[in-house]
mmCIF file of the N, C-alpha and C atoms, coordinates in Angstrom:
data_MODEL
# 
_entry.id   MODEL 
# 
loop_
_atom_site.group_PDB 
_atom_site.id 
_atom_site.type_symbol 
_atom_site.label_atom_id 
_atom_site.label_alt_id 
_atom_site.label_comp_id 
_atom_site.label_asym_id 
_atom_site.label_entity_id 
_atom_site.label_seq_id 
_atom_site.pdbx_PDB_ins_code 
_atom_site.Cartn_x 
_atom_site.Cartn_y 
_atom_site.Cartn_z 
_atom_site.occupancy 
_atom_site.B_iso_or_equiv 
_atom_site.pdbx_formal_charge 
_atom_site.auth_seq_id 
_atom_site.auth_comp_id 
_atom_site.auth_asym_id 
_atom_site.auth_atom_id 
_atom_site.pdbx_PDB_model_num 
ATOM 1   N N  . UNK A 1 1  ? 107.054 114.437 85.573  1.00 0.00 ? 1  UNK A N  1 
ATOM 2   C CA . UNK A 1 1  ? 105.647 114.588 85.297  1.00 0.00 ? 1  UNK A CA 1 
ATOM 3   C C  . UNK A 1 1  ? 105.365 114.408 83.809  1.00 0.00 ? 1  UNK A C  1 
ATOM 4   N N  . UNK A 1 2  ? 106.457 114.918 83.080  1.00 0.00 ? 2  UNK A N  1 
ATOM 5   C CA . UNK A 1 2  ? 105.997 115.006 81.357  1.00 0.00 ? 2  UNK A CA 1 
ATOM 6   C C  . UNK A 1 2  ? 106.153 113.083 80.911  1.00 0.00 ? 2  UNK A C  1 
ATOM 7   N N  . UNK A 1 3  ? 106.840 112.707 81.565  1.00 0.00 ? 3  UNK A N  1 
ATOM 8   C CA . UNK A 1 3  ? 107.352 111.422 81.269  1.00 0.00 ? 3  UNK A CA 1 
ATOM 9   C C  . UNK A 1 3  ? 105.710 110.258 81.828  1.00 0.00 ? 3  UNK A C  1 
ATOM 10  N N  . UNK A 1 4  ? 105.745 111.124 82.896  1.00 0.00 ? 4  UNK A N  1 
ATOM 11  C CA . UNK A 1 4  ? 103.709 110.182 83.490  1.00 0.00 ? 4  UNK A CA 1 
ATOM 12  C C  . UNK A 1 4  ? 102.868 110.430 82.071  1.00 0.00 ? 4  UNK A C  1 
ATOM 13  N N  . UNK A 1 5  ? 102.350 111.926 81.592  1.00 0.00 ? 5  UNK A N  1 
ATOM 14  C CA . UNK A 1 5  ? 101.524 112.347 80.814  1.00 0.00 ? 5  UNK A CA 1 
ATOM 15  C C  . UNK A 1 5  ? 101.775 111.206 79.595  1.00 0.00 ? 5  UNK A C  1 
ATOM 16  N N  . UNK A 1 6  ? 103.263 111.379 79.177  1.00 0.00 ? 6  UNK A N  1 
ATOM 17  C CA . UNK A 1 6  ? 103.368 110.396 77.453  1.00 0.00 ? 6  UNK A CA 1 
ATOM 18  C C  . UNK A 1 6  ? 103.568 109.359 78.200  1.00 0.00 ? 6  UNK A C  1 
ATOM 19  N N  . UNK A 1 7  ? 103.426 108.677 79.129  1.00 0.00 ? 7  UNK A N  1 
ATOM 20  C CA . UNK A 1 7  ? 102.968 106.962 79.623  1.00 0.00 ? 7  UNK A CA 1 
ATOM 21  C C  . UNK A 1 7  ? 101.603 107.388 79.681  1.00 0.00 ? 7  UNK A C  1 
ATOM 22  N N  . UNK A 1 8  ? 101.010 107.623 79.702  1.00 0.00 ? 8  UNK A N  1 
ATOM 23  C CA . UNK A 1 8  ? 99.482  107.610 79.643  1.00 0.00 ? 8  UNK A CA 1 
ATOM 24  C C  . UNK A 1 8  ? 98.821  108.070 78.504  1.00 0.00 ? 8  UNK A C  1 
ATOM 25  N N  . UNK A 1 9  ? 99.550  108.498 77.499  1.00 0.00 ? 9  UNK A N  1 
ATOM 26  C CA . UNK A 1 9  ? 98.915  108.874 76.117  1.00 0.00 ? 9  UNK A CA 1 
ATOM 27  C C  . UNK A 1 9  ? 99.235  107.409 75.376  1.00 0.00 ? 9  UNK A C  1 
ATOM 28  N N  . UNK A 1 10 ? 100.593 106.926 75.903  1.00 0.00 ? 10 UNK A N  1 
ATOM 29  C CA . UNK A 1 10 ? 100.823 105.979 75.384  1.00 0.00 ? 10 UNK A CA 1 
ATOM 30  C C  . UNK A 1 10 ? 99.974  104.595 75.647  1.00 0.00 ? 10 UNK A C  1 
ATOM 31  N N  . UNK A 1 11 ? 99.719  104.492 76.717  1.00 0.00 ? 11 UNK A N  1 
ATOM 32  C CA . UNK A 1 11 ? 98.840  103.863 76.842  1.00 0.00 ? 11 UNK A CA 1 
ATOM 33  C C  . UNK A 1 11 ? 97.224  104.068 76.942  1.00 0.00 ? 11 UNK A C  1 
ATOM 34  N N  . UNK A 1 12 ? 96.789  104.896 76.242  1.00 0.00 ? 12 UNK A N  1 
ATOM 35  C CA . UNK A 1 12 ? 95.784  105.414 75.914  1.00 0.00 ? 12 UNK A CA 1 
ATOM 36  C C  . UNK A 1 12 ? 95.061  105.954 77.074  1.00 0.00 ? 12 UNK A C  1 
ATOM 37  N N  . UNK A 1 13 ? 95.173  106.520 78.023  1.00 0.00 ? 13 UNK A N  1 
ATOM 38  C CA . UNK A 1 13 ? 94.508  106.926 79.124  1.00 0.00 ? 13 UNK A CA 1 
ATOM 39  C C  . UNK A 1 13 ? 94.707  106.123 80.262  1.00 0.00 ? 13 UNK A C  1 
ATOM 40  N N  . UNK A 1 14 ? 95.204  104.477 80.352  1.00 0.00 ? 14 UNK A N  1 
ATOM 41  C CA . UNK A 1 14 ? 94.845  103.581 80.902  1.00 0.00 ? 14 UNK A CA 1 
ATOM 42  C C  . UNK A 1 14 ? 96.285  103.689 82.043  1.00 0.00 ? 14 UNK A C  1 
ATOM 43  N N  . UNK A 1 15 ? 95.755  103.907 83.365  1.00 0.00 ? 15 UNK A N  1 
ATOM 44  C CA . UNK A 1 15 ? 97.056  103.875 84.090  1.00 0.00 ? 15 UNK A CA 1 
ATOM 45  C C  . UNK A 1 15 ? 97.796  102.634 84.234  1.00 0.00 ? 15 UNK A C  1 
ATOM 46  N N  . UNK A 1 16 ? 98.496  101.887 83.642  1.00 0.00 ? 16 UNK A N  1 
ATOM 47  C CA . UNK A 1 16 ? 99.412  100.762 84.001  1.00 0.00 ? 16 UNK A CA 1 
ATOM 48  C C  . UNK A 1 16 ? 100.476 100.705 84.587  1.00 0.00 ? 16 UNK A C  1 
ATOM 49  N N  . UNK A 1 17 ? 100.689 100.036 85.303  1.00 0.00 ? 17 UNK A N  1 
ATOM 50  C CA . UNK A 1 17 ? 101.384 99.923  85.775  1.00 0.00 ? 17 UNK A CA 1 
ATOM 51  C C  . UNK A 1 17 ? 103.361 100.409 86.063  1.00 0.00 ? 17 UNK A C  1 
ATOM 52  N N  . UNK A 1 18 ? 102.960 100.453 84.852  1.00 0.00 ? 18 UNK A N  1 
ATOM 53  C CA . UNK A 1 18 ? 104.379 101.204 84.239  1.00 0.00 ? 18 UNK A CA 1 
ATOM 54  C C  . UNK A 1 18 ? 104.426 102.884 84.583  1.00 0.00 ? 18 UNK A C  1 
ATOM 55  N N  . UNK A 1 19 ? 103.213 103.458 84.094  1.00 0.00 ? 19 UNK A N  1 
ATOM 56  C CA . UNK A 1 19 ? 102.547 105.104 84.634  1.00 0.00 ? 19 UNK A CA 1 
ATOM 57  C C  . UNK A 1 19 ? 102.601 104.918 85.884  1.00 0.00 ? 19 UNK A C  1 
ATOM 58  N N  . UNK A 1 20 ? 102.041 104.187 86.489  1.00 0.00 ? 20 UNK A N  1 
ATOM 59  C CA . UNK A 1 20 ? 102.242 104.201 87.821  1.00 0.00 ? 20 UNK A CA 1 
ATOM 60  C C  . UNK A 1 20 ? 103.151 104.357 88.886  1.00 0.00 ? 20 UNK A C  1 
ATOM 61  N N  . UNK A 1 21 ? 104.522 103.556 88.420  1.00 0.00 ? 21 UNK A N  1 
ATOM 62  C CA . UNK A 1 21 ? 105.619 103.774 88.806  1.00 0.00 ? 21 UNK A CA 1 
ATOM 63  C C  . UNK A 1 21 ? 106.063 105.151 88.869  1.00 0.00 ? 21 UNK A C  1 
ATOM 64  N N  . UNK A 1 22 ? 105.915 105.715 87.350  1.00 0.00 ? 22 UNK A N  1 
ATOM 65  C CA . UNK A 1 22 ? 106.522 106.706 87.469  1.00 0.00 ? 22 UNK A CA 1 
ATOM 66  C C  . UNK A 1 22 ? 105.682 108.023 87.901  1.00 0.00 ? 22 UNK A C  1 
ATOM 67  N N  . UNK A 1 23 ? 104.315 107.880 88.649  1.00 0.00 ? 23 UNK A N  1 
ATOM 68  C CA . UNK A 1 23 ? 103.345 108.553 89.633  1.00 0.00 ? 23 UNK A CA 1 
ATOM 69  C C  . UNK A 1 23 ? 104.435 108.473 90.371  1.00 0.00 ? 23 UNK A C  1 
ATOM 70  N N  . UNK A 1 24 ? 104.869 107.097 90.816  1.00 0.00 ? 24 UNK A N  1 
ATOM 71  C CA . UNK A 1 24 ? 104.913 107.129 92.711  1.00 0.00 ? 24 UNK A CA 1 
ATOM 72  C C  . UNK A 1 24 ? 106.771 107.760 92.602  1.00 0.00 ? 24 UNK A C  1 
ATOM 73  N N  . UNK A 1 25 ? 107.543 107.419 91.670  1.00 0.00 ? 25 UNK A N  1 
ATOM 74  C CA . UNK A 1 25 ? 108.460 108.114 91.963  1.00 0.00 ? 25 UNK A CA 1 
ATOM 75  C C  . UNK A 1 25 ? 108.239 109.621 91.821  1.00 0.00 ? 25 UNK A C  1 
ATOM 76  N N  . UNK A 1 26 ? 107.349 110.251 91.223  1.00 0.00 ? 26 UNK A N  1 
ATOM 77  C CA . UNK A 1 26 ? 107.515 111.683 90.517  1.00 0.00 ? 26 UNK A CA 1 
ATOM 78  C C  . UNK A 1 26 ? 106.831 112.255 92.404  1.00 0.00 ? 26 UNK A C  1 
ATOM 79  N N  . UNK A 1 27 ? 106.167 111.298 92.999  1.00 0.00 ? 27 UNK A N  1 
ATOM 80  C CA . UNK A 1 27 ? 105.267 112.062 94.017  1.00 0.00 ? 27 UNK A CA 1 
ATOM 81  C C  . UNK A 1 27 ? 106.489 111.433 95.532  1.00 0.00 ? 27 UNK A C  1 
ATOM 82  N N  . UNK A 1 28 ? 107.281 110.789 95.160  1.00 0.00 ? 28 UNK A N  1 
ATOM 83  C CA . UNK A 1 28 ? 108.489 110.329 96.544  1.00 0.00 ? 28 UNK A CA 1 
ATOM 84  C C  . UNK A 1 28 ? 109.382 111.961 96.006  1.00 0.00 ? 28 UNK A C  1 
ATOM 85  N N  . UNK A 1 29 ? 109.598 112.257 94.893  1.00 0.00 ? 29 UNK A N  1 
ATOM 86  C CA . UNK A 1 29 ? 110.643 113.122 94.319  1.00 0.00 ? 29 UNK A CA 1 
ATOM 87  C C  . UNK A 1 29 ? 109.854 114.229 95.229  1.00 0.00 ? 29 UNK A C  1 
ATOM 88  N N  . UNK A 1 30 ? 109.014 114.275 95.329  1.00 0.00 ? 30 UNK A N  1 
ATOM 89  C CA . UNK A 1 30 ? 108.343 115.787 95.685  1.00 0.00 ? 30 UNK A CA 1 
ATOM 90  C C  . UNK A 1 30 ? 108.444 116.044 97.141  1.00 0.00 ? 30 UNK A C  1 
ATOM 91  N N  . UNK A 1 31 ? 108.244 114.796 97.906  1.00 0.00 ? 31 UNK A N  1 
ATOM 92  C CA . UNK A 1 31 ? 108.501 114.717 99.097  1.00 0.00 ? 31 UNK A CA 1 
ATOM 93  C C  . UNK A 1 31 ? 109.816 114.941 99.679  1.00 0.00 ? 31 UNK A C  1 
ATOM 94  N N  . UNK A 1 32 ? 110.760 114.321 98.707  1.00 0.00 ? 32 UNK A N  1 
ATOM 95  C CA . UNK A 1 32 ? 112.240 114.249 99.285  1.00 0.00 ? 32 UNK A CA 1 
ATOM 96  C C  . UNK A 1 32 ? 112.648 115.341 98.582  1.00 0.00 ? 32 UNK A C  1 
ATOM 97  N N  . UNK A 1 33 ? 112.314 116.377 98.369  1.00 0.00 ? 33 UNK A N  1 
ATOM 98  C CA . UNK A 1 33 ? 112.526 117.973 97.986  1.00 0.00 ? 33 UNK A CA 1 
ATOM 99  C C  . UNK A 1 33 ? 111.462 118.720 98.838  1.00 0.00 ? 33 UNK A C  1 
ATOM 100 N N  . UNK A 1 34 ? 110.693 118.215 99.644  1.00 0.00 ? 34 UNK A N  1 
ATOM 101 C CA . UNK A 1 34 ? 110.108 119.209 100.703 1.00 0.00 ? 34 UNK A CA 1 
ATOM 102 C C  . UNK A 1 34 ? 109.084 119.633 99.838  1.00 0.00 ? 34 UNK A C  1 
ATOM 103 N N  . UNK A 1 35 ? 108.712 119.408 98.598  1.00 0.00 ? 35 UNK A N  1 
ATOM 104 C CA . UNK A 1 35 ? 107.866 119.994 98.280  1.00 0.00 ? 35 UNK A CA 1 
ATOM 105 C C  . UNK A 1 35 ? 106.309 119.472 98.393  1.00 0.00 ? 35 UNK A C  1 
ATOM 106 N N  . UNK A 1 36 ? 106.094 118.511 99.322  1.00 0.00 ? 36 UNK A N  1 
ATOM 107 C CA . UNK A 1 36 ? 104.991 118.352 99.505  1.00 0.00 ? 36 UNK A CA 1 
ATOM 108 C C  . UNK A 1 36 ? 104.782 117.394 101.047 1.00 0.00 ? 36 UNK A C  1 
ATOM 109 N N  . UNK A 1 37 ? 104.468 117.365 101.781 1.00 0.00 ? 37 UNK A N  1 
ATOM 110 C CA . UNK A 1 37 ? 104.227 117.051 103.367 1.00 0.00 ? 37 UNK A CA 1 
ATOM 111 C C  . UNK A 1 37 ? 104.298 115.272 102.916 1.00 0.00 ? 37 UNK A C  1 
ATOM 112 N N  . UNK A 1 38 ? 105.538 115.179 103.323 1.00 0.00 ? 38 UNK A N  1 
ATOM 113 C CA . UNK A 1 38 ? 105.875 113.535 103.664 1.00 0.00 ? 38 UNK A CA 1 
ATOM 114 C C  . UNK A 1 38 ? 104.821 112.567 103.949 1.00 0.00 ? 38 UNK A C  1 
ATOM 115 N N  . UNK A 1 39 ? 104.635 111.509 103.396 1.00 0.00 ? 39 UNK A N  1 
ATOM 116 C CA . UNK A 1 39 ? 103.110 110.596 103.492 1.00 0.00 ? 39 UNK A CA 1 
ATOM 117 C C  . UNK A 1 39 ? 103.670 109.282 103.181 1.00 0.00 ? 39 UNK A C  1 
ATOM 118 N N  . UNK A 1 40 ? 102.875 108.229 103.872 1.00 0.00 ? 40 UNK A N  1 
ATOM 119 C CA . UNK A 1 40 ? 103.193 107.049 103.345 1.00 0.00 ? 40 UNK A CA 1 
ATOM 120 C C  . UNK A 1 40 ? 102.729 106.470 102.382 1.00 0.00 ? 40 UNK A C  1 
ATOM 121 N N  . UNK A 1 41 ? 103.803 105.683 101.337 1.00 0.00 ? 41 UNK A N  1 
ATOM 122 C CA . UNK A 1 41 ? 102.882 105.091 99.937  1.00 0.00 ? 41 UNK A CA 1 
ATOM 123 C C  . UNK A 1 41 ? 101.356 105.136 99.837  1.00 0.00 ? 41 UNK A C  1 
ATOM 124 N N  . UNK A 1 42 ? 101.239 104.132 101.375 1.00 0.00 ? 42 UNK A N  1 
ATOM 125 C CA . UNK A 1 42 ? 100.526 103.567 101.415 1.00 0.00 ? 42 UNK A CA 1 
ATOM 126 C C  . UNK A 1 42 ? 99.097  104.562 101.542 1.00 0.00 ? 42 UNK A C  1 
ATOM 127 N N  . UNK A 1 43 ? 99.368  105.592 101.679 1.00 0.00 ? 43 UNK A N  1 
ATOM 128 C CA . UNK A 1 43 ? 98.200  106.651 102.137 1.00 0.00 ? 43 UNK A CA 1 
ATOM 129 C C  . UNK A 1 43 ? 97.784  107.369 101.206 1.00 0.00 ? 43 UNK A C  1 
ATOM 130 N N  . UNK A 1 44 ? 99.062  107.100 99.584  1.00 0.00 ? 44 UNK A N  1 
ATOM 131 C CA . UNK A 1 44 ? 99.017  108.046 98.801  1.00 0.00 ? 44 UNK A CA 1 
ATOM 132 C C  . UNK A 1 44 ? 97.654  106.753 97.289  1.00 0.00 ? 44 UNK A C  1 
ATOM 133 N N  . UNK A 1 45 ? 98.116  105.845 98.084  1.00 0.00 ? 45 UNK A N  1 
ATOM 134 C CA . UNK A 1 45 ? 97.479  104.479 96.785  1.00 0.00 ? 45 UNK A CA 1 
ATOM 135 C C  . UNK A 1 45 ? 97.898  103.696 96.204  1.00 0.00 ? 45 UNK A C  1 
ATOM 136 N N  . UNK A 1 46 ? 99.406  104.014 96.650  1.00 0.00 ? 46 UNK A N  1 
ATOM 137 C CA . UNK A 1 46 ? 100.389 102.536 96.465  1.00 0.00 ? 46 UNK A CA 1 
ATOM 138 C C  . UNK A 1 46 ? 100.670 101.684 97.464  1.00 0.00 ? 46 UNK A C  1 
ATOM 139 N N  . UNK A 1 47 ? 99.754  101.412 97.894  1.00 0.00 ? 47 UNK A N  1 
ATOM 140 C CA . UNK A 1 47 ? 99.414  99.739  98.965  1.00 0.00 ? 47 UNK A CA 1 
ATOM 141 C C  . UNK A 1 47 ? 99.396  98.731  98.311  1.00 0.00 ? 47 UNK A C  1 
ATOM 142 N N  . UNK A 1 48 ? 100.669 97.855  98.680  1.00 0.00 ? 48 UNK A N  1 
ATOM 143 C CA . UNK A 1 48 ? 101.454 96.496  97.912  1.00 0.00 ? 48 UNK A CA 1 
ATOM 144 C C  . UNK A 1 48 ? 101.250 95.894  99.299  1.00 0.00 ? 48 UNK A C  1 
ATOM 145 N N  . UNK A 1 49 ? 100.735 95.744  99.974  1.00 0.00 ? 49 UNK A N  1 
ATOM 146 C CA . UNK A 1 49 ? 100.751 94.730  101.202 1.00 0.00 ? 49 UNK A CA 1 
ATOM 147 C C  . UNK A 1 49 ? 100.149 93.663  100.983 1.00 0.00 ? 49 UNK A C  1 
ATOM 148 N N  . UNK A 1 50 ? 100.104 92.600  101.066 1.00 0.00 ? 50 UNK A N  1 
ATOM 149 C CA . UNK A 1 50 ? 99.921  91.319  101.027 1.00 0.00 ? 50 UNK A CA 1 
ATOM 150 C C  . UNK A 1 50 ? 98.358  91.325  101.163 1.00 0.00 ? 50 UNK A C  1 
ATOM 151 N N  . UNK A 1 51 ? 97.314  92.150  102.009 1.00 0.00 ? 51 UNK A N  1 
ATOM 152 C CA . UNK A 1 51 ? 95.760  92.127  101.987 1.00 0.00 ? 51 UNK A CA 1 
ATOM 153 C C  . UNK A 1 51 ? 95.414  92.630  100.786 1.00 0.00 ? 51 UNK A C  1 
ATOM 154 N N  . UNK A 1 52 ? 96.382  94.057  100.844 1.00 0.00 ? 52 UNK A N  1 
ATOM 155 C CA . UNK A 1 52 ? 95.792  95.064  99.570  1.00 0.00 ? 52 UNK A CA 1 
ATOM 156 C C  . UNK A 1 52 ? 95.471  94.419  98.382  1.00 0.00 ? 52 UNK A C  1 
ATOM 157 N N  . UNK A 1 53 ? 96.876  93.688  98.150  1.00 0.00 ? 53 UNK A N  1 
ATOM 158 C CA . UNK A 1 53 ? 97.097  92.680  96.801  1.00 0.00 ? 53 UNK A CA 1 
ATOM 159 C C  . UNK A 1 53 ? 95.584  91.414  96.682  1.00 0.00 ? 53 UNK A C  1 
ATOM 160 N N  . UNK A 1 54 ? 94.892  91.081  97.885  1.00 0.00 ? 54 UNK A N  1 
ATOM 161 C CA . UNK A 1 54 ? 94.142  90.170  97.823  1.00 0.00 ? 54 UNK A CA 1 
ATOM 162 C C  . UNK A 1 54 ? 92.723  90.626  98.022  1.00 0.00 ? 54 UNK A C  1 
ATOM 163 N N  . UNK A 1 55 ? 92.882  91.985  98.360  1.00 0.00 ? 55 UNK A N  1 
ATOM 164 C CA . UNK A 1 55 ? 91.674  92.641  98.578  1.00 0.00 ? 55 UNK A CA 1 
ATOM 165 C C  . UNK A 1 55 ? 91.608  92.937  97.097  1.00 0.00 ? 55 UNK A C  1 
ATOM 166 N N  . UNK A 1 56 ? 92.300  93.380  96.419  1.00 0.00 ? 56 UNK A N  1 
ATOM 167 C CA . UNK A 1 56 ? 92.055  93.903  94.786  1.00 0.00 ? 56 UNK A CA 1 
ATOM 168 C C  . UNK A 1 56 ? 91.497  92.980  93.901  1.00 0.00 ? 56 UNK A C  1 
ATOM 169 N N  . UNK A 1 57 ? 92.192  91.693  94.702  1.00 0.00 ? 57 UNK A N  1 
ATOM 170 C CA . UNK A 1 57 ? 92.266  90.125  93.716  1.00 0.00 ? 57 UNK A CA 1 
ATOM 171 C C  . UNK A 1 57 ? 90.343  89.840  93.492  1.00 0.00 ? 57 UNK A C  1 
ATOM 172 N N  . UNK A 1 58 ? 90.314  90.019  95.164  1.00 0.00 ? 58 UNK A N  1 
ATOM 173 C CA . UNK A 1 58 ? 88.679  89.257  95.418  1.00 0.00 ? 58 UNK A CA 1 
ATOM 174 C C  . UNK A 1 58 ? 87.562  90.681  94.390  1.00 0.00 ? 58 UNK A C  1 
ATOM 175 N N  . UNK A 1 59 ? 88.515  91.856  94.186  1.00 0.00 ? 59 UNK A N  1 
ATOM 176 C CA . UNK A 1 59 ? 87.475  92.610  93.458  1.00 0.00 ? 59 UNK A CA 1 
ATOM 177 C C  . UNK A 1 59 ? 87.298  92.636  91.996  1.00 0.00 ? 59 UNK A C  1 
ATOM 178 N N  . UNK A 1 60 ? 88.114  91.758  91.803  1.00 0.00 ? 60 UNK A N  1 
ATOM 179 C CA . UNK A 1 60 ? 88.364  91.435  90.287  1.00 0.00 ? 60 UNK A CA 1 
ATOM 180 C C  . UNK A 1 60 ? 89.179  92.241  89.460  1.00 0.00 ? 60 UNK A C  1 
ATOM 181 N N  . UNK A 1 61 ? 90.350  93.088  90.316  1.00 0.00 ? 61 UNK A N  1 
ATOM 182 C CA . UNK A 1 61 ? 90.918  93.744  90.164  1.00 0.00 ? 61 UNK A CA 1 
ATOM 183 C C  . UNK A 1 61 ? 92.603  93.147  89.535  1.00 0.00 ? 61 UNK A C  1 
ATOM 184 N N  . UNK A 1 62 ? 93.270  93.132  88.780  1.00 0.00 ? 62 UNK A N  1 
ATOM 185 C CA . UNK A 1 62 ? 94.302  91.980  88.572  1.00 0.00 ? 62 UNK A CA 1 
ATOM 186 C C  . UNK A 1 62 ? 95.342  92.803  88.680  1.00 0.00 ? 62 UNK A C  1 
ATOM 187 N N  . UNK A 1 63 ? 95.590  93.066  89.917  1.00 0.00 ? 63 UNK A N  1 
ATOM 188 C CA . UNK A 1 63 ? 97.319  94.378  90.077  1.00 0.00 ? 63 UNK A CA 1 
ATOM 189 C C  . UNK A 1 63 ? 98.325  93.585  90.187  1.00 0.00 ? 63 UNK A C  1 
ATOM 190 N N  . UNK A 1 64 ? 99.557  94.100  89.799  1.00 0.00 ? 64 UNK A N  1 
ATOM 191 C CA . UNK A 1 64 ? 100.718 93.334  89.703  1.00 0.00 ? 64 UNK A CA 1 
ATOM 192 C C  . UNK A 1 64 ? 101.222 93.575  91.000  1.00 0.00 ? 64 UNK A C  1 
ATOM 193 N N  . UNK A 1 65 ? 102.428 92.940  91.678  1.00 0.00 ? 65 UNK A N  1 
ATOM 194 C CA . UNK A 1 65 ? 103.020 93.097  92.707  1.00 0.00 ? 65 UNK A CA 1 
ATOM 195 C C  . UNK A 1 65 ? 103.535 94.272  92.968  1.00 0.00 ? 65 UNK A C  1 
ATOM 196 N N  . UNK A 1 66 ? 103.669 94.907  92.662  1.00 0.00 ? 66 UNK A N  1 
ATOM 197 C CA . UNK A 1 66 ? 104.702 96.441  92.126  1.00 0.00 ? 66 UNK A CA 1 
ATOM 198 C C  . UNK A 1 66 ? 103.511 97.381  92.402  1.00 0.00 ? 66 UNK A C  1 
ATOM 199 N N  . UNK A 1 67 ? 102.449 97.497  92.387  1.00 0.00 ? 67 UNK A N  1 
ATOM 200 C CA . UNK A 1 67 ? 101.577 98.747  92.889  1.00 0.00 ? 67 UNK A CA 1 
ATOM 201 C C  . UNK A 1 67 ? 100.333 98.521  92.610  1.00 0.00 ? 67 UNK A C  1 
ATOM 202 N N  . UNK A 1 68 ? 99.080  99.150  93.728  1.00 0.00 ? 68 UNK A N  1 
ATOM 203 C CA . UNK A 1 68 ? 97.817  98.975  93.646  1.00 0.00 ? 68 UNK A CA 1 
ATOM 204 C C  . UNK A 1 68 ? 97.458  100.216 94.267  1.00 0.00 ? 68 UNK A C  1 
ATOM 205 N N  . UNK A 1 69 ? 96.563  100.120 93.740  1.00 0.00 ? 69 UNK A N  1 
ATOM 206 C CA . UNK A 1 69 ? 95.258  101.019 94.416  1.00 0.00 ? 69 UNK A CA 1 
ATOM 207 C C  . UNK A 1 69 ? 94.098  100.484 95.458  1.00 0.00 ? 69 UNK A C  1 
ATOM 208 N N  . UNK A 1 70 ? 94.048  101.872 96.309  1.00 0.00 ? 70 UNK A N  1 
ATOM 209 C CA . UNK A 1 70 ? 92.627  101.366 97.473  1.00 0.00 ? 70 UNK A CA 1 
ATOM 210 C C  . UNK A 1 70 ? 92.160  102.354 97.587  1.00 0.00 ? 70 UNK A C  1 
ATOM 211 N N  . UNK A 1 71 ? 91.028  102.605 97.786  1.00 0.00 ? 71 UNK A N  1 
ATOM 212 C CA . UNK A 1 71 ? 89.935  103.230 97.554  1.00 0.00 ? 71 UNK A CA 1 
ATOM 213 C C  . UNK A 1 71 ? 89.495  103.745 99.368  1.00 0.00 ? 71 UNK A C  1 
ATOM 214 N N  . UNK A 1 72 ? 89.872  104.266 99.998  1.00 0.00 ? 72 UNK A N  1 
ATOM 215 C CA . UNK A 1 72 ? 90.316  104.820 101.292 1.00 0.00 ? 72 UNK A CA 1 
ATOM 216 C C  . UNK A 1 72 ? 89.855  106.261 101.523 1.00 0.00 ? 72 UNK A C  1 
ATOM 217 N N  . UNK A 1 73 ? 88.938  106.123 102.445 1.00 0.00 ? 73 UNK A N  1 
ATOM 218 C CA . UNK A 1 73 ? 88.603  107.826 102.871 1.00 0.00 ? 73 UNK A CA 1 
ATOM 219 C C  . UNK A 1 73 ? 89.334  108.403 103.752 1.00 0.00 ? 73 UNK A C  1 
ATOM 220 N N  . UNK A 1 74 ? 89.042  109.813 104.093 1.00 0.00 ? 74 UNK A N  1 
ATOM 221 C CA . UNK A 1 74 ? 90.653  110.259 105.016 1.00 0.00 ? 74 UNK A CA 1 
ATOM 222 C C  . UNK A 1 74 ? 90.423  109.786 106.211 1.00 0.00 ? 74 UNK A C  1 
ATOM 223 N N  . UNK A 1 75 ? 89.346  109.520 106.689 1.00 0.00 ? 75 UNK A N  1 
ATOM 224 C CA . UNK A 1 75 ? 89.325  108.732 107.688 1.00 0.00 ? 75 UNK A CA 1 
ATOM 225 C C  . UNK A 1 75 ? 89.597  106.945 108.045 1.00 0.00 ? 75 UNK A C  1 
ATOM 226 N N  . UNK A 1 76 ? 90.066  106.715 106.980 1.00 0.00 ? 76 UNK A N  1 
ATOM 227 C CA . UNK A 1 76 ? 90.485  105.600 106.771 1.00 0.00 ? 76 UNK A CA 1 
ATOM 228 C C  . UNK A 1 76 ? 89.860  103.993 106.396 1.00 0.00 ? 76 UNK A C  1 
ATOM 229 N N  . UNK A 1 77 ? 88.092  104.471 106.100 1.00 0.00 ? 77 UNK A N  1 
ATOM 230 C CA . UNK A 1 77 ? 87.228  103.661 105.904 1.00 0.00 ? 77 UNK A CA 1 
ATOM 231 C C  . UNK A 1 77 ? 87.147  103.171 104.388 1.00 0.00 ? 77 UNK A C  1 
ATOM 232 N N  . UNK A 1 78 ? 86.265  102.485 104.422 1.00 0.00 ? 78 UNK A N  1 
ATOM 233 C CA . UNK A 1 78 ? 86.742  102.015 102.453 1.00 0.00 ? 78 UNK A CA 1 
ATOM 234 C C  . UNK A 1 78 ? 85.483  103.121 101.808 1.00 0.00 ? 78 UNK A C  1 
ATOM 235 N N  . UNK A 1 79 ? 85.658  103.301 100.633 1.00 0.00 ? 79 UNK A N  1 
ATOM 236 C CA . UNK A 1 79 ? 84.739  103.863 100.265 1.00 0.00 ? 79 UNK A CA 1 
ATOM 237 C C  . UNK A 1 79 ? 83.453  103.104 99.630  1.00 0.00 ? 79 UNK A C  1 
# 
């Protein structure tokens, strides 16, 4: 977690991609210690699937292959 915070100071607030990574490992770490109810990437906002990637594209969104965001209600609608 301390290692997310100084990637994001370092990059001035701005989550890149690099912060990101180390979101999704710090939040797999939590899971695979039980400490938080098992979920898929994909549910958590790291959706790399081939739409996600083109759904981001058409929003003018420029994510790298390695992780994106979607904007997903719990019911599974877009927001």
């Amino acid at each position: 977690m301390k290692s997310y915070l100084r990637c994001l100071r370092a990059h001035r607030g701005m989550n890149d991609d690099e912060c990101r990574m180390l979101s999704k490992s710090y939040l797999q770490c939590r899971m695979d210690k039980n400490l938080m109810a098992p979920d898929e990437m994909k549910n958590l906002g790291y959706d790399n699937t081939p739409q996600a990637l083109a759904a981001a594209a058409a929003a003018g969104h420029a994510p790298s292959t390695n992780a994106t965001t979607t904007n997903k209600t719990p019911e599974g609608g877009n927001k």
